[in-house]
C-alpha positions in Angstrom: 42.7 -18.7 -11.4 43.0 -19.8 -15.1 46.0 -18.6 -17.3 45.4 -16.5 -20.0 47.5 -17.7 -23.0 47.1 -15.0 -25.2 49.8 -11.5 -24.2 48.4 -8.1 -24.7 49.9 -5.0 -23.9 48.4 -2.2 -20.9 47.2 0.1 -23.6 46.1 -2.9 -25.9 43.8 -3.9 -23.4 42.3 -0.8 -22.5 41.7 0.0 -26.0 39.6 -3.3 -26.6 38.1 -3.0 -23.4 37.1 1.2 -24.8 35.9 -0.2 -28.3 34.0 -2.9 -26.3 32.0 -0.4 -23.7 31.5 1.9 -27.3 30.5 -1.3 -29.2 28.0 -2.8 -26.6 26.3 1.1 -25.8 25.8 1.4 -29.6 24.1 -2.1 -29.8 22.1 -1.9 -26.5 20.0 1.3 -27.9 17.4 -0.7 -29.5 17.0 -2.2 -25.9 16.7 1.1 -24.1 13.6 2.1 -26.9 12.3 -1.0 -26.0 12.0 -0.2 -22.5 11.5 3.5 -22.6 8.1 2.4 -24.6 7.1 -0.5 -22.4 4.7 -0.4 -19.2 5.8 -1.0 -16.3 4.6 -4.8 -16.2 7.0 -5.1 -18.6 10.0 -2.9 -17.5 9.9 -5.1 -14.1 10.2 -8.3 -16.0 13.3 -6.6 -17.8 14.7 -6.1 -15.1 14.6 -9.3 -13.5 15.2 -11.2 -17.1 18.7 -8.9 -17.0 19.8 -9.3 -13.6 19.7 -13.3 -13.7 21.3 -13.3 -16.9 24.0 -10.9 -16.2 24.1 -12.9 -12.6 24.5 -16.2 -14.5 27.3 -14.4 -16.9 29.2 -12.9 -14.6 29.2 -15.7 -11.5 29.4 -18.3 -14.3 26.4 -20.0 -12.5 23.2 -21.8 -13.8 19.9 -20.3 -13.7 18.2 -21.8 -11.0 21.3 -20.7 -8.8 20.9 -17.5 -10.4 17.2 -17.1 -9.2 17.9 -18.6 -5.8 20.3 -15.2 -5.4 17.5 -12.8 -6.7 14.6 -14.4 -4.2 16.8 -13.6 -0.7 16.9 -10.1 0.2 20.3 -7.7 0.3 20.9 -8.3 3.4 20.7 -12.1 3.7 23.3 -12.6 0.4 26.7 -12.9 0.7 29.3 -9.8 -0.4 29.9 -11.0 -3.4 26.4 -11.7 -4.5 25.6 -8.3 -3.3 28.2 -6.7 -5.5 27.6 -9.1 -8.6 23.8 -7.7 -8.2 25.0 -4.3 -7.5 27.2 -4.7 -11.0 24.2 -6.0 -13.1 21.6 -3.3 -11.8 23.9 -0.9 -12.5 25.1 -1.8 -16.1 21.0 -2.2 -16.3 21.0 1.8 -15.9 23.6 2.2 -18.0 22.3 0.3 -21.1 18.9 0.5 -20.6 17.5 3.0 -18.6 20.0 5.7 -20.1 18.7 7.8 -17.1 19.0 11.6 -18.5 22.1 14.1 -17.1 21.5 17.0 -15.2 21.0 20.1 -17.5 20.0 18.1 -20.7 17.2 19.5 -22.5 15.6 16.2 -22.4 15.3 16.4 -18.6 12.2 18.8 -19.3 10.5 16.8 -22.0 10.8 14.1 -19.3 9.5 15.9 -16.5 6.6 16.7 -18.9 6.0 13.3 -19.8 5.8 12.5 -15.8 3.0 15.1 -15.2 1.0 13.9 -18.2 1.5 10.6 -16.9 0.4 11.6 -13.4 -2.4 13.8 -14.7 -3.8 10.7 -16.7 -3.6 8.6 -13.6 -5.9 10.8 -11.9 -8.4 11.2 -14.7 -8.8 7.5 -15.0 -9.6 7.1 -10.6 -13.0 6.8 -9.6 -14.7 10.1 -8.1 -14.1 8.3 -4.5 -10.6 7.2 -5.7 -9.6 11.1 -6.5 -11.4 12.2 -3.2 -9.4 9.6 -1.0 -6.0 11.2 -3.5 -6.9 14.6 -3.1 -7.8 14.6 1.3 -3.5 13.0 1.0 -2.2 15.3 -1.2 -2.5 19.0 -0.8 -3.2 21.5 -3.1 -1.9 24.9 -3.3 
């Protein structure tokens, strides 16, 4: 492990580390607009643009390494490429999904958005497409 030359104090640290987390939220909201407005094409290649990068930042690895990790499934990584993944997906949710609380008035407008979205899905299947949906899904 590498010395660290410079001496901060407990709270000094936690402070920086607070302003940091404030300071990185504030400047990752133009990400999370981004996202909340893409398709889901796009959203997918997000997600796999941030967890190599984040991957490559945090193991301090190079990209092709990086990939290598993302191709092999959970279970045939190692711990601690499973936690470095588990790190990255979840500061991914944190910064850029901004998934809604419980109780937030949003919530609705979301769950509105998910029936329009859902509603327009149907509307745009074929008549044998919405039979072949309809016969799976029932209606009451």
């Amino acid at each position: 492990m590498k010395q660290n030359p410079i001496v901060v104090s407990y709270a000094q640290f936690a402070n920086g580390l607070g302003r940091q987390a404030r300071l990185l939220r504030d400047s990752s909201l133009v990400w999370h607009k981004e996202y909340a407005k893409a398709d889901s094409e796009t959203r997918a290649d997000r997600l796999k643009e941030w967890i190599t990068q984040h991957l490559m930042g945090q193991l301090d690895i190079a990209q092709p390494v990086a990939e290598r990790i993302l191709s092999k499934s959970r279970t045939q990584r190692s711990k601690d490429h499973n936690n470095a993944y588990s790190r990255a997906y979840s500061d991914f949710r944190y910064h850029i999904i901004r998934p809604e609380t419980k109780g937030d008035s949003a919530t609705v407008s979301t769950q509105v958005d998910v029936v329009e979205q859902a509603l327009a899905l149907v509307e745009s299947m074929t008549k044998a497409q919405q039979e072949k949906f309809f016969k799976r899904v029932t209606r009451k």
